[in-house]
N, C-alpha and C positions, 0 to 999 in steps of 0.2 A: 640708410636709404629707406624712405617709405615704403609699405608695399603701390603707392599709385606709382613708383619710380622717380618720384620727385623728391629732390633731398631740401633739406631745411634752408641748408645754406651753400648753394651749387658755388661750381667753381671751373674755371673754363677747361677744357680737355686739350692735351696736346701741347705743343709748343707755340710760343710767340712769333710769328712770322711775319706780321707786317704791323705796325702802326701810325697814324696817322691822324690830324684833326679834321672834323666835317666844315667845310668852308658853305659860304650863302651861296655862289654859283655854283654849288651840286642841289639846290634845294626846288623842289615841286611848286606849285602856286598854292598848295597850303602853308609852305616853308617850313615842309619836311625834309628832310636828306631822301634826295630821287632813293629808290630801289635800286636799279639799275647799276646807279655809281657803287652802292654798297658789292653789290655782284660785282661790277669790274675788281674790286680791291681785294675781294675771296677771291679771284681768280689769279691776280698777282703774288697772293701768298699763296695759296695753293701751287703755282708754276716754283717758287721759292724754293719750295720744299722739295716738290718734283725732281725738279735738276737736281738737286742734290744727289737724291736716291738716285738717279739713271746719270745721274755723272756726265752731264749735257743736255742738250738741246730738247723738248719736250714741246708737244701742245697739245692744249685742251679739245678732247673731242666728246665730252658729256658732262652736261651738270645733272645730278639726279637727286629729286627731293629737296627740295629749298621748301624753305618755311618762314616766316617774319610773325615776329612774335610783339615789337612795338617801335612807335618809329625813333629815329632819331633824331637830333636837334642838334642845330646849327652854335658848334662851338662844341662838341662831343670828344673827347678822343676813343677814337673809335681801335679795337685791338681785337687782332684775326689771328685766331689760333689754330694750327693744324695738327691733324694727327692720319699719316700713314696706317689705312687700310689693309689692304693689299698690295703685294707687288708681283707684279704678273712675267711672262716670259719678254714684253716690250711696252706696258702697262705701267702705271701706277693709279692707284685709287685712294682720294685723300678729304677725308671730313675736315670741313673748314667752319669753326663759330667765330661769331664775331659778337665782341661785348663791346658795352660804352662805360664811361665812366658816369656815375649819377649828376642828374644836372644839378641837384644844390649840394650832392658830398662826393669829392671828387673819392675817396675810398672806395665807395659802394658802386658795386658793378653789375650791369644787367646784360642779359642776355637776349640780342636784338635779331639774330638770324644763325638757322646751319643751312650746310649743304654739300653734297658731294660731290667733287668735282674724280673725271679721270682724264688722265692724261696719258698721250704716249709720246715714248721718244723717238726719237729720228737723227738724221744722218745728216751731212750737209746737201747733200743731193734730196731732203724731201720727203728718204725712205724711208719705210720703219726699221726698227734696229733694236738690237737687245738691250734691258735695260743696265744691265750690268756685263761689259764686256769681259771676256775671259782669256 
């Protein structure tokens, strides 16, 4: 790694959690891939992961720190990586990037947003609950 922290040839962090292609109805009136839809999909794999770790039912209650570094284009597949923060007493906390595939090599991959989402689990009833029963 550099010392600016930028490595020559990055590579996504964490696990593959969700992947998916950008279709033309997710796309802006520039006919970019909305922001927005990108956020819904880090939150799908972020929740993926979640349940996992809390062994049930969770939801999202913070996204902190999103960043968009370039947009995306219509026919991308687009691939959300997670990686487990923290795990708190009914918490979890989970960095989510998402890369695309380059649009003339589908090899080369770039890195188009992070962000951290947390989540907590709960109950059927609503409540909050541990995240790992014992």
């Amino acid at each position: 790694m550099k010392e600016s922290g930028l490595d020559d040839t990055p590579t996504p962090a964490g696990a593959l959690s969700l992947q998916t292609v950008a279709m033309p109805k997710d796309t802006n009136a520039a006919g970019d891939i909305f922001g927005g839809w990108l956020v819904s999909q880090m939150d799908l794999a972020a929740m993926i992961a979640a349940t996992r770790v809390a062994n049930g039912r969770v939801v999202t209650v913070a996204i902190n720190g999103m960043a968009f570094y370039t947009p995306v284009h219509v026919g991308a597949v687009v691939s959300c990586y997670t990686e487990i923060l923290e795990i708190g007493r009914s918490s979890v906390r989970i960095n989510v990037e998402v890369w695309i595939s380059g649009k003339h090599s589908p090899e080369e991959q770039v890195k188009v947003t992070e962000g951290e989402f947390v989540f907590v689990a709960i109950d059927p009833s609503g409540r909050t609950r541990p995240v790992r029963e014992r």
